[in-house]
N, C-alpha and C positions, 0 to 999 in steps of 0.2 A: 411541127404542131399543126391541127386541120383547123381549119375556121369557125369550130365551135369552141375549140379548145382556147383559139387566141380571143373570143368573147369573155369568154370565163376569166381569164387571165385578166383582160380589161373591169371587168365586174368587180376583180378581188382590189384590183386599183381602185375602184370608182368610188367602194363603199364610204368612205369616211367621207368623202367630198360631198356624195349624193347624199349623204345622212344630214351635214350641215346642210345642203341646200334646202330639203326639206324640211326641215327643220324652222328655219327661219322662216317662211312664209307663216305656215303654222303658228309660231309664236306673232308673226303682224295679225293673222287672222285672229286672235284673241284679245291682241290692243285694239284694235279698230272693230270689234264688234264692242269693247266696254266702252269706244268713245262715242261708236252711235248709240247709246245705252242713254251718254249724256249730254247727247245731244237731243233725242227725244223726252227726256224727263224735263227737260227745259219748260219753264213756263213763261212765254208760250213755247212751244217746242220749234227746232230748229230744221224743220225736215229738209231741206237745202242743203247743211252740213251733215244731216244723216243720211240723207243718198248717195253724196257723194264717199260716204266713208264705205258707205253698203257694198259700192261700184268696186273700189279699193281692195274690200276685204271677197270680193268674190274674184278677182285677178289674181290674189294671194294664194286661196282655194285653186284655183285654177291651175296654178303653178307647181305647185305643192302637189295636187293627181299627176301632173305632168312627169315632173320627178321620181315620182315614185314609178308610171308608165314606165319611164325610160328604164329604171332599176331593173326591172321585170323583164321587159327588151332583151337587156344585155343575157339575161340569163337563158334566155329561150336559144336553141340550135339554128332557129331560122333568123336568119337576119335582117333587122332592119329596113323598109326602105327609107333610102335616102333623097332628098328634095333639094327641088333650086332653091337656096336663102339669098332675100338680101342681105349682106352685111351692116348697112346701111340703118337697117328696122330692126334687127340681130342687137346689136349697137345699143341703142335708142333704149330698148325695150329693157337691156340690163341695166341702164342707168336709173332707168324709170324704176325698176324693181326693187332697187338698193337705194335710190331718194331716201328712206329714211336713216339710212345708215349712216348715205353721206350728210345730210342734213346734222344729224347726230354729233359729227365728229367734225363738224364747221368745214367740210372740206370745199373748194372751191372746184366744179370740173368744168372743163372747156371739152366740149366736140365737134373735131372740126373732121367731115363729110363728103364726100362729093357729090353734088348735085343730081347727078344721075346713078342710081342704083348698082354697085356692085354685088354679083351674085358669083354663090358658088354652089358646089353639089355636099352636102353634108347632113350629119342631124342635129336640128338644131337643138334639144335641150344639150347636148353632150357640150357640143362648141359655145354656148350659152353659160355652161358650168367652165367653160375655159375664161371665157372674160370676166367671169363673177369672181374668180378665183384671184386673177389679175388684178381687178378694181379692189378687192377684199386687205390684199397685200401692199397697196397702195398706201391705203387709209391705216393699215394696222405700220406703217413703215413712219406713218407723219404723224404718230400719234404724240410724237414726243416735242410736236415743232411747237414749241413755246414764247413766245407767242406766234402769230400765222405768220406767214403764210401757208397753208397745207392747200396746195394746186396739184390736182391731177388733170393731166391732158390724155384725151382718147383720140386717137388720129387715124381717121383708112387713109390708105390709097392701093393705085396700082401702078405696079413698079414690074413692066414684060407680061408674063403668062401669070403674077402671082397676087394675088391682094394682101397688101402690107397694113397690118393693125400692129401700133405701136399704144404702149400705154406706159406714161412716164408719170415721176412722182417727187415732191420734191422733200424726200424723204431723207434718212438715214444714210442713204446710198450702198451699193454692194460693195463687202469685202474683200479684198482681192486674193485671201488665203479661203473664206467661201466660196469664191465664183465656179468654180468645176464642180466643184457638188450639189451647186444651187437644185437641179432635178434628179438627183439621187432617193432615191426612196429609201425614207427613214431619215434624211440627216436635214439637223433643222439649226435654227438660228434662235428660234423662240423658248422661252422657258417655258411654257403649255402648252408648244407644236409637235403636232405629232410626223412630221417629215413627208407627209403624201402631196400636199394640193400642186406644187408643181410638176412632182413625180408622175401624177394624175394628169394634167395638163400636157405636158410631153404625151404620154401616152396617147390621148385624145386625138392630138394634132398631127400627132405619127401617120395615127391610125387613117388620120384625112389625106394621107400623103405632101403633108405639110412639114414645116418647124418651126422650133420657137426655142430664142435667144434672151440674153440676159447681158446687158451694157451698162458701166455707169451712164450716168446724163451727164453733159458735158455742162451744164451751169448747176449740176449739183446731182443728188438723187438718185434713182434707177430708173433702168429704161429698158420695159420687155417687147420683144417684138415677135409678131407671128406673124408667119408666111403660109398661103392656102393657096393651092390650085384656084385661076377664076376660072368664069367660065367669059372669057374675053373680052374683059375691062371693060367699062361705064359704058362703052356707045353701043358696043354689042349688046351687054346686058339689059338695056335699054330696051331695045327691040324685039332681044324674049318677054322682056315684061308686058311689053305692047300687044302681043300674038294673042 
C-alpha cells in the first residue's frame, strides 16, 4: 500500500474520533459565548468574567479549525510536516482543553512531568486526539465510582530512547476476556460505543513508530501506556529548545 493510500486508511480511522473532537469545542464555544452573554448583561456588567470567557471560547474556536485542518491533512497525498512537540505542553494543553469535562464529572487529575521538556518528532493535533481519547475513557470508566474517589493520574517520563506517557484511572478496570480486543476496531464495551477511539489511537501511535498498551492498575483500575520515539530524553531536549 503507497503512502497516500496508508493516509486514507488512517482518515477512514480518524473520522468518528476527529468528528467528536470537533465537535466538543464547538459545542464549549456556544456555552461560553451564552455565559459572556451573562456576564455582560450584568448590572453593572462583569467584563473581567466576560473576557476571560471570550479568551476561552476563542482557544475552543481555535481548536476546533485545528481539527478540522488536520481532517483535511489526512486526506490530501502530500504529507504532513511533522514538528518537534513537547510532550510536556502536548500534556498540559489536553488537560486544559477537557477542564470542563473533568470538572464536570468531579474527577480529580494529578500530572506529574518532568522539569525539563521532553520532545518528540510528530503531529500534534493527531497525538493530542491520542491523549484526549485516553483521558475521555478515563472519566467515562469512573463514572460509576459512587461515591469518589474518581482520580486520574497523567505521567511522562523517559525510559531509554522512548518517552513513556501512562494514564491511569481508578475506574472499572479491564476485563480480562476484553483485554485482547481492547484496540480492535469495532469491538466495544460500551452500550453507545461505537469501537473506534482506541482502534484510532493505536493506529496514530503506530503510525509515530510508537505503542500503546493496556494494564490493569495494580491498586485498582486501568492503566494505558504509550511509548514514542524521543528525541533524546530531557537534557538533550532541553538544549534543542535552547537553540
Amino acid at each position: 500500500m503507497n503512502v497516500h493510500a496508508n493516509r486514507l486508511a488512517l482518515l477512514g480511522r480518524s473520522v468518528a474520533m476527529i468528528a467528536h473532537d470537533a465537535l466538543q469545542p464547538v459545542a464549549s464555544v456556544a456555552t461560553r459565548g451564552q455565559s459572556t452573554l451573562r456576564w455582560l448583561r450584568r448590572d453593572p456588567p462583569d467584563v473581567a468574567a466576560a473576557i476571560a470567557s471570550l479568551e476561552r471560547l476563542v482557544e475552543e474556536a481555535l481548536r476546533a479549525g485545528a481539527v478540522l485542518s488536520d481532517l483535511r491533512s489526512l486526506a490530501s497525498p502530500v504529507a504532513k510536516p511533522r514538528q518537534q512537540l513537547s510532550l510536556n505542553g502536548l500534556l498540559r494543553d489536553t488537560l486544559r482543553w477537557l477542564d470542563q469535562e473533568l470538572r464536570k464529572n468531579k474527577v480529580d487529575v494529578r500530572l506529574d512531568v518532568p522539569g525539563d521538556a521532553v520532545f518528540v518528532t510528530g503531529e500534534r493535533v493527531a497525538l493530542q486526539q491520542v491523549f484526549a481519547n485516553l483521558v475521555l475513557n478515563g472519566i467515562e470508566a469512573m463514572a460509576g465510582n459512587v461515591p469518589a474517589p474518581r482520580q486520574l493520574d497523567v505521567r511522562l517520563s523517559v525510559e531509554g530512547q522512548y518517552a513513556l506517557i501512562v494514564v491511569s484511572d481508578s475506574g472499572c478496570g479491564i476485563d480480562a476476556a476484553a483485554a485482547p480486543r481492547l484496540f480492535d476496531a469495532f469491538y466495544t464495551t460500551k452500550d453507545d460505543g461505537m469501537g473506534m477511539g482506541l482502534a484510532i489511537c493505536r493506529g496514530i501511535v503506530t503510525d509515530h513508530a510508537g505503542s500503546i498498551d493496556a494494564e490493569a492498575a495494580p491498586e485498582g483500575g486501568a492503566r494505558f501506556v504509550v511509548r514514542l520515539p524521543s528525541l533524546g530524553g530531557p537534557q538533550a531536549a532541553a538544549s534543542v529548545a535552547a537553540r
